[in-house]
N, C-alpha and C positions, 0 to 999 in steps of 0.2 A: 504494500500500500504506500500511499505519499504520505508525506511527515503530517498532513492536517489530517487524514483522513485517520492515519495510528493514533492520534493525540485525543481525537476525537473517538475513539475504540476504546483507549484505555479509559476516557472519563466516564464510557457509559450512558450517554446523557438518556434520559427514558421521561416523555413530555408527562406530566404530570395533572397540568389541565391547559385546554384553549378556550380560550374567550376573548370576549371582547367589552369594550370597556367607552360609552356613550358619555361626553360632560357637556355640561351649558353656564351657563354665568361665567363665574370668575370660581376658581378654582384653586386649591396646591395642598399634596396629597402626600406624607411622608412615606417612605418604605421602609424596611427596619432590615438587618443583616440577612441575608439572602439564604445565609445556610447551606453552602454548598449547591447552589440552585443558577442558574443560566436562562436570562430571561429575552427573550428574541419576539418582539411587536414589529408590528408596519400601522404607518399610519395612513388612515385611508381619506381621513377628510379634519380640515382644520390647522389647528397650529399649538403648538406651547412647549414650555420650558423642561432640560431635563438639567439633573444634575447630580451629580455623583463623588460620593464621599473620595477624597483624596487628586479630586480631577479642578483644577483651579476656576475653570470656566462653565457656564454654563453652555447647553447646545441648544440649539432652535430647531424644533422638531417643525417639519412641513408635511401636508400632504403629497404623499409619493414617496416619506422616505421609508427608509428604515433601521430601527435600532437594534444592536445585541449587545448585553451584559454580561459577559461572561465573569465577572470577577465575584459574584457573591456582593457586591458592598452594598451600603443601604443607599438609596437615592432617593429623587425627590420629583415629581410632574407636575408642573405648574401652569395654568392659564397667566401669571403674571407672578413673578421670581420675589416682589415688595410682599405678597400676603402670609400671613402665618399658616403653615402647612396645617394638618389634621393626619391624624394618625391614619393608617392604609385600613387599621381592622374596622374603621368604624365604618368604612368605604364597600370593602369588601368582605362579606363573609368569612366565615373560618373554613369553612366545611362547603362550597357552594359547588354544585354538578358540572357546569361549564357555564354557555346562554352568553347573557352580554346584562353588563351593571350599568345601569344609570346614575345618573349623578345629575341633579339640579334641571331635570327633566330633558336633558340632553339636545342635540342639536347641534352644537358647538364644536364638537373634537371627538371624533373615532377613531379609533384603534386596533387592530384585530393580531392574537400571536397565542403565545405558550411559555411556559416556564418548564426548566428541564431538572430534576434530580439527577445528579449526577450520584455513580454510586462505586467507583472506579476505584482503586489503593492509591494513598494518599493524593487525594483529585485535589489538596492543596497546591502541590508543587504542581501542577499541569495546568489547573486553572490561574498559576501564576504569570505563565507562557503563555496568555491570551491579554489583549489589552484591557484595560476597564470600561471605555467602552468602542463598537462598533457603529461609524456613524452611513448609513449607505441615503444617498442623495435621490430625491426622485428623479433628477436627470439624469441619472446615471443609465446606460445600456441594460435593464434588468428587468428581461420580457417575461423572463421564468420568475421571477420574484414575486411580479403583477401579479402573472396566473395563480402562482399559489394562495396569493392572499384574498383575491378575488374570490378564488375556490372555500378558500376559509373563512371568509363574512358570508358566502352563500349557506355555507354547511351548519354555523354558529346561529343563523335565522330563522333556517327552512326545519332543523332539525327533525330530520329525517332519519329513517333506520339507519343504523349501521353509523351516524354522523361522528359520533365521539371516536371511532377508530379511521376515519378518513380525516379528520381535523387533525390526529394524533402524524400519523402520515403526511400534513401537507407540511406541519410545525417540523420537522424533521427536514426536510426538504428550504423549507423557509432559513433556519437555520446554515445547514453548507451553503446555502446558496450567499446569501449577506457573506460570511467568514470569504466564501470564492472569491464574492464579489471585493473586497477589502484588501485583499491580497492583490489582484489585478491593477485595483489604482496604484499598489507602490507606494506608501506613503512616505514621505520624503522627510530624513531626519529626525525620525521616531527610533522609540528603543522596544525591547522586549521581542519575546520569542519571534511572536507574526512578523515583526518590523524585518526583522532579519532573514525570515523564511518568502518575504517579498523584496526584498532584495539578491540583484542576480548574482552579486560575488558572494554572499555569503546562504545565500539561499541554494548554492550550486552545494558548498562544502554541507549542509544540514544535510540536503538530501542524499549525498554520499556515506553521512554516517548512517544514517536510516536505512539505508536501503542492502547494507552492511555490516551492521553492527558490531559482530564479532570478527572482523578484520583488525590487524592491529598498526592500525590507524597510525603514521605521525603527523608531523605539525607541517611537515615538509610537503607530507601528500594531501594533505588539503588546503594548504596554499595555494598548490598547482590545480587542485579542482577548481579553485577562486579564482583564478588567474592575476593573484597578488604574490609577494614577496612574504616570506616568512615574519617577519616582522610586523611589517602592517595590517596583515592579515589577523595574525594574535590579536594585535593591539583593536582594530572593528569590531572582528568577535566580541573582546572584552565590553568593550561599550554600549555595543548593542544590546547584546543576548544577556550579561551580568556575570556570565562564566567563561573562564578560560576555553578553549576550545575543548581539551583535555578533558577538562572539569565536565562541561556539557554531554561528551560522548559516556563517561562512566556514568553519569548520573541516567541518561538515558535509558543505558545496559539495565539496570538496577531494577527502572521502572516496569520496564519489559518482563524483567525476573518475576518482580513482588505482584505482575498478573499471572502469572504462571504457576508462583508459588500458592498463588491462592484460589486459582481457577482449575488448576487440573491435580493429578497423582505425580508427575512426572519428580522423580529422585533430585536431588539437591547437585550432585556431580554431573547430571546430566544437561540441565539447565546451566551448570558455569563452562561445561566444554560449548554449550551450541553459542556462548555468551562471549566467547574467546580467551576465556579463563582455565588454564593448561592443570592446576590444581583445584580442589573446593574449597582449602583452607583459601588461598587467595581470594577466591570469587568472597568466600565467605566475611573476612576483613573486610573487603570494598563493601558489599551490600549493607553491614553495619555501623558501617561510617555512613553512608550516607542513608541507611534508615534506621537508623538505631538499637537493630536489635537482629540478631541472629536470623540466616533463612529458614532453619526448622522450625524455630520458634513461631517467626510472623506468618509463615503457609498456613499451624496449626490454628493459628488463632483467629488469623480470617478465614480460613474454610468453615471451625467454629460460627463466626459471626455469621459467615453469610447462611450457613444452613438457618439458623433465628429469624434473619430475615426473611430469608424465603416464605419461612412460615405463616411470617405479620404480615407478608405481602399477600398471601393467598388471601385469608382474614378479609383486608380490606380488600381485593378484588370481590369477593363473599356479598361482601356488606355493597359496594360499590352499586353490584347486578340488583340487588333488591332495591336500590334506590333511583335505578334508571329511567321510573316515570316520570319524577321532577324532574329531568334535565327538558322537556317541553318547554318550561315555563324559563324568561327571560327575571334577572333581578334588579330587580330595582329599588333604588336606593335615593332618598333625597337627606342633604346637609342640614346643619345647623345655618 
């Protein structure tokens, strides 16, 4: 696979609800820490503000565009940036099926998308390699992005049989397409994983380790993927990405491992030879450094964990089906 499409593997992302989301008046709407959650709207009609814990500016959301969160942080939606936000729960339900939420009887600013759990080993370090936010323009080139979303204010209205697994499907689709489309502008003088991974000299060296991983890589031979000089090369890396180049590719290995270790049977020796690790003592020093804890150990405890979950997941799928006749009804919501 390509490096967006593995990063995007190991996180898992699994949409958790789509809807869509009606305001009118004067509006601003806090959201609280994201929890591990990736949130990806298009906006269909209207205007207003986002803004994003740690992001210095605000961004002006237009009809046509589209946004993605990958970072978990809490943010903020606003018809005007001067009014005092209101907390999201009083906005949105806790518990609500999908439909589409009104606010101050709406008119003013629609919305349509999904939110992703991700549920991946440590989807910290990988949702760090994604910017905070995704800003995609509605004149941008982005016919497939249309159709999706289109498809998803039809399916989020009409709802219709089968809608909550075809919404579930376009938000996925919505989703790579925005990250594609974000890569393709290049964005000029940005840092972090993507910044890097859309860029051609250092975007050439990512995807050589990726595509690789267990080669034993030096600093010499992916320079020359870059078609830079060893020096300079280090030194972009560094800047960009936040790791040495070195640094990057072990960390990489590791991540690859601790889905292995936790998703299959496959022996500890067997995973550090396919890893390019000639010992397991070795492999097993590098995986500890950089996850803190032995590979027996962490295979044991998240194969553990995930058997629990699978269980609470059935549960709420259980409970989910019994509750599928109110996803008919649309919510709505009026303000203080």
């Amino acid at each position: 696979m390509d490096p967006l499409s593995e990063v995007l593997s190991l996180l898992k992302p699994r949409s958790t609800l789509s809807a869509g989301f009606d305001a009118g008046g004067e509006w601003s709407i806090q959201f609280p820490d994201q929890q591990k959650r990736i949130k990806c709207y298009a906006v269909v009609s209207g205007g207003c503000w986002l803004s994003v814990d740690g992001v210095p500016d605000a961004v002006r959301l237009s009809a046509g565009d589209c946004f993605v969160l990958p970072s978990g942080r809490p943010f903020r939606l606003a018809s005007d940036t001067s009014l005092e936000p209101i907390p999201a729960n009083r906005v949105f339900p806790p518990a609500r099926p999908g439909g589409v939420v009104t606010l101050n009887g709406g008119g003013g600013f629609f919305c349509v998308g999904s939110r992703f759990a991700v549920s991946g080993a440590h989807a910290d370090l990988l949702m760090g390699m994604l910017p905070p936010i995704v800003h995609i323009r509605g004149e941008s080139n982005q016919e497939v992005l249309r159709w999706a979303v289109e498809r998803m204010r039809q399916e989020l209205h009409d709802q219709q049989p089968g809608s909550h697994l075809v919404a579930q499907h376009l938000a996925h689709m919505m989703l790579i397409q925005a990250l594609r489309m974000y890569l393709a502008q290049k964005p000029n003088g940005g840092t972090g994983w993507m910044a890097a991974l859309a860029d051609r000299q250092l975007g050439a060296a990512i995807r050589a380790m990726h595509a690789e991983p267990a080669r034993r890589w030096t600093l010499q031979e992916l320079a020359e993927r870059a078609f830079m000089s060893r020096s300079a090369f280090a030194e972009k890396f560094k800047e960009t990405v936040g790791l040495a180049p070195m640094e990057y590719l072990v960390r990489w290995r590791m991540l690859l491992a601790a889905d292995r270790l936790e998703n299959t049977s496959e022996p500890v020796s067997s995973i550090a030879l396919s890893l390019g690790y000639e010992s397991e003592s070795a492999f097993s020093t590098a995986f500890k450094r950089e996850m803190g804890e032995s590979p027996r150990r962490y295979g044991r405890e998240r194969r553990s964990a995930s058997r629990a979950n699978g269980a609470a997941d059935h549960g709420d799928r259980r409970r989910a089906i019994s509750a599928a006749p109110a996803e008919r009804d649309s919510v709505r919501i009026v303000s203080d």
